[in-house]
N, C-alpha and C positions, 0 to 999 in steps of 0.2 A: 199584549202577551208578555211575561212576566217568568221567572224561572222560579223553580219552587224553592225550598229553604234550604236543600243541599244541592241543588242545581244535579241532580243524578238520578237515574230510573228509579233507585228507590223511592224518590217524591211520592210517586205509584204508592197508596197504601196499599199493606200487604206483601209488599214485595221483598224479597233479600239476597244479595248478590256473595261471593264468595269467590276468592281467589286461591291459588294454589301455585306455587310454579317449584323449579329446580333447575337453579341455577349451572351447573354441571351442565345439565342437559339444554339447556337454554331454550325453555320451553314451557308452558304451562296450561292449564285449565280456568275457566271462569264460568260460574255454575247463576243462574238464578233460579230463584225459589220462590214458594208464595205461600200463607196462611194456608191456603185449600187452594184445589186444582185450579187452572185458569184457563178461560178459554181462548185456542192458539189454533193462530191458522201461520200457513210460509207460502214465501214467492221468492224462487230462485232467476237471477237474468244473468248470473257468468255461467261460461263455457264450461267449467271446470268443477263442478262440484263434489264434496264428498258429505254423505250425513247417515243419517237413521233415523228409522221413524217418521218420514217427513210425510210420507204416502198417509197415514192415516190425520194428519191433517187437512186432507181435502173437506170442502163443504159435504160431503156428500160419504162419508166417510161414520162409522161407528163411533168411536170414542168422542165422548164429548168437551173433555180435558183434558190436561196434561197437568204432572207435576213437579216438575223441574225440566230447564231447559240448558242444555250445556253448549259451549264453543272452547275449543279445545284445540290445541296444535298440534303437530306429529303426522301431518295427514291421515292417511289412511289408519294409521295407528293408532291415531290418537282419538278413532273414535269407542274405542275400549275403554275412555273416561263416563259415559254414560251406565257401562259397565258399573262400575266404579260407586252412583251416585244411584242407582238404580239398587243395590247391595244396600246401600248405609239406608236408603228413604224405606226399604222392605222391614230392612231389621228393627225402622224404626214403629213400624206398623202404616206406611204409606203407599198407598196403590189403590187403581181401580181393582175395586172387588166382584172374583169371581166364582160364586159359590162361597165365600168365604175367605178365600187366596186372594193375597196382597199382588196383582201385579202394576209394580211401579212404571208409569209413561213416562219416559226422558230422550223426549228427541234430539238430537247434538249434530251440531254444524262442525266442519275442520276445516284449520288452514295448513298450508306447507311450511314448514321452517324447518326440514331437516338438512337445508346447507346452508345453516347459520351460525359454524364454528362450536356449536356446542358438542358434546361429546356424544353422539347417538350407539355406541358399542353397548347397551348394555344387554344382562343376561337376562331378563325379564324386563317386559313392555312396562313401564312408571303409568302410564296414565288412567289405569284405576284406581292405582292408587292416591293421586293427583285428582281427579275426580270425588274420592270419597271426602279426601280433606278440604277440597275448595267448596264441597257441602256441608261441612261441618262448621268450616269458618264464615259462613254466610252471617250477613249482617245489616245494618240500614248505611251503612258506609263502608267503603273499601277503598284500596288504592288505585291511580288511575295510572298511564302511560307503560310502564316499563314492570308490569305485573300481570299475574293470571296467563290468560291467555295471549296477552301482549308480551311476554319478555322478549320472545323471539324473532318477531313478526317486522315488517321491514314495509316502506313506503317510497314507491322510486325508487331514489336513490340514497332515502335516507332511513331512517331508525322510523319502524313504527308503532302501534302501543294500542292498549286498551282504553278509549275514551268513554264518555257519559255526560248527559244533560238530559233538562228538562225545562216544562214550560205549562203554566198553568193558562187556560184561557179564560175569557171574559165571563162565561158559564158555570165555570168550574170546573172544566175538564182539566185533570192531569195527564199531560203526554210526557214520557221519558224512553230515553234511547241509550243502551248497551252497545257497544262497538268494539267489532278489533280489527282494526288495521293494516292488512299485512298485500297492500295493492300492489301490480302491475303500474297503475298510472301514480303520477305526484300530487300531492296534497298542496303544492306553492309553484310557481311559475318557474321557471330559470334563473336560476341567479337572485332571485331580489326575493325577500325577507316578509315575504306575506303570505296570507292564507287564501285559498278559490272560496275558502267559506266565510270573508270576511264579514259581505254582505249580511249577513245573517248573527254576528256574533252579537253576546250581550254580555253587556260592561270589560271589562276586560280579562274575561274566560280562556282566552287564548292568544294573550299577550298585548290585547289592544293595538295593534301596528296598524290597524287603515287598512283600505281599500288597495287593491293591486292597482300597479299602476296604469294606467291607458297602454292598450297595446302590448301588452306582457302577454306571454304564451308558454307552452310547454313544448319542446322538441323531445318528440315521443320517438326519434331514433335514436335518444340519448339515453333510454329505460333499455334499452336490446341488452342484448350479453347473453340472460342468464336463460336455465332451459325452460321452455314452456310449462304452466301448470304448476310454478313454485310460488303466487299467489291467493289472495281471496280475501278478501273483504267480507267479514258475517259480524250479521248482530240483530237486535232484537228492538221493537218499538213494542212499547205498553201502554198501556191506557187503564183510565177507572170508569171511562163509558161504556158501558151496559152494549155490548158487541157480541154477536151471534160468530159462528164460523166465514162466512161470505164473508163479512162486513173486516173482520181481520185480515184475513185474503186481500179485500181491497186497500186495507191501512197499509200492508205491507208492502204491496204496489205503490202505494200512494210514497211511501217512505226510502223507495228508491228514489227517489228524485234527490233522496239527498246526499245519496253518492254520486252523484252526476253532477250535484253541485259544489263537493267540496274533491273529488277527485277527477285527474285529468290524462288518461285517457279513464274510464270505467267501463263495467260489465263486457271487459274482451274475454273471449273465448280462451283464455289463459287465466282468467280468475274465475272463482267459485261462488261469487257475489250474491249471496244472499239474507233476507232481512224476514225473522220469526215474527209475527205480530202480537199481541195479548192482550187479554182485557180478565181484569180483574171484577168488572162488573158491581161497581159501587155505589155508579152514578148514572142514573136512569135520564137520558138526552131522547130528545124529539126529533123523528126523524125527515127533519126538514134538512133541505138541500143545501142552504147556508151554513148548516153547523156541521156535516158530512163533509164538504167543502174544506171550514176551517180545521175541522180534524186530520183531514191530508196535510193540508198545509203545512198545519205543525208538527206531523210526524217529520215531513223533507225538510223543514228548519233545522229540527232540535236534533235527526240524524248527523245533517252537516256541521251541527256546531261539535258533535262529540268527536264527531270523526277530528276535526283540528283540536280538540281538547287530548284526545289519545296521542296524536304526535306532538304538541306542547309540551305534555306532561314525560314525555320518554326521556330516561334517563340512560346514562354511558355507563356498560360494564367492560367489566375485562375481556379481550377478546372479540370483540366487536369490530364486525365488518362494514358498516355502515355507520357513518353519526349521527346523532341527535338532533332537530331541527336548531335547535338553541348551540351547539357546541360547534357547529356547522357556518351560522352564521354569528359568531362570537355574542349574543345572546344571553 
């Protein structure tokens, strides 16, 4: 397994991601997009969720695509970025057509960051408008860590971010994963300078440090303080195998495993922990049990490795209450 040439969802053909934030507010949007609708299913495993739209992603459900999928911060409020992106993809002439009528799909995940020292007073809710621009700026590259819907989002006890990977397999499949960051549990053991997702990194994506050391652990009475429910972990795995609704359903399942493996504690009933699945449907796979297999797989890999590529990549702004993995441990 091999990561693809930007090492970022977009590897996915088809695909475009787009950021947006506002700094003031310390807080942002991250939109992705695609050529034509994709077909998406979601599996939520934290306590805590907030979204839209997610109900008619069941197998069993109407719509058979969607066309942009958003993760947004602000909680509750911040799912008025959908709003946002829903507006710009209409005017653009995009939506399932009804009769004629554009109406645009855009299901959107949130996390909390609204007690992360940014300025939350304002006189109109930002994130449709936040939504519409991180649609606009979509692209086959974007920034990672301390962007979009990362700027605000926090990990443990430190700074958390927006990550991204990917990974082609021996087939051809391309798997890529969208992440933001913003967990309940820690991304690195206590004290020592490594990732839970080491095991799994390739070349040096997120600082190359090695394996944690034997016997390192996380004291999860050391995460308490803050109030319940200012957590969540969301993001998105995609794919260019030729995937039905169920079969994303299961990728998405299957691509928890990689918050489990790169976050310490995961899916508590304080986070919102949930992972979109998609398929862009490029690449026509045989539905043998070896390559359904290696397609979990790789979704739980190439999740874990973005999740440490989003807290790698975070950067320190003004006003920051948490540090940076890297500023943290002099890095």
């Amino acid at each position: 397994m091999k990561t693809g040439p930007r090492n970022l969802i977009t590897d996915v053909e088809g695909l475009h991601v787009g950021n947006a934030d506002d700094g003031s507010v310390k807080s942002g949007v991250t939109v992705l997009a695609a050529d034509r609708p994709i077909t998406t299913s979601v599996h939520v495993m934290g306590g805590a969720p907030g979204t839209r739209e997610t109900d008619l992603l069941a197998p069993d459900k109407l719509v058979p695509a969607v066309d942009a999928l958003v993760l947004s911060g602000g909680s509750a409020l911040g799912l008025d970025a959908a709003s946002g992106v829903a507006n710009a993809l209409r005017a653009a002439g995009i939506g399932f057509d009804v009769a004629g009528q554009k109406v645009p799909i855009v299901p959107a995940a949130i996390l909390f960051d609204l007690l992360n020292g940014g300025d939350k007073d304002w006189d109109e809710n930002p994130y449709s408008a936040l939504g519409a621009s991180a649609w606009r700026a979509r692209g086959k590259t974007f920034a990672l860590g301390t962007a979009g819907v990362g700027v605000g989002a926090t990990a443990g006890l430190l700074k958390g971010g927006l990550g991204s990977a990917s990974a082609i397999l021996d087939n051809g499949v391309t798997v890529g994963a969208l992440v933001a960051v913003n967990a309940y549990g820690a991304v690195t053991p206590d004290e020592v300078a490594h990732f839970w997702a080491a095991p799994w990194e390739q070349g040096n994506e997120f600082g190359g440090l090695g394996l944690v050391p034997a016997g390192s652990g996380t004291d999860v009475s050391l995460l308490g303080g803050r109030t319940p429910a200012q957590n969540t972990t969301i993001g998105v795995i995609a794919t260019n195998a030729s995937l039905d609704k169920a079969q994303c359903q299961r990728l998405a399942v299957a691509a928890h495993d990689g918050f489990a493996r790169a976050v310490v504690p995961s899916h508590t009933p304080f986070d919102g922990d949930l992972i979109f699945a998609a398929s862009t449907k490029e690449l026509k796979i045989e539905n043998h049990q070896d390559e359904i297999v290696a397609l979990g797989h790789a979704a739980a890999t190439v999740m874990a490795r973005a999740i440490a590529r989003g807290i790698w990549e975070a950067q320190v702004l003004p006003g920051d209450f948490a540090p940076t993995f890297r500023s943290y441990y002099g890095i």
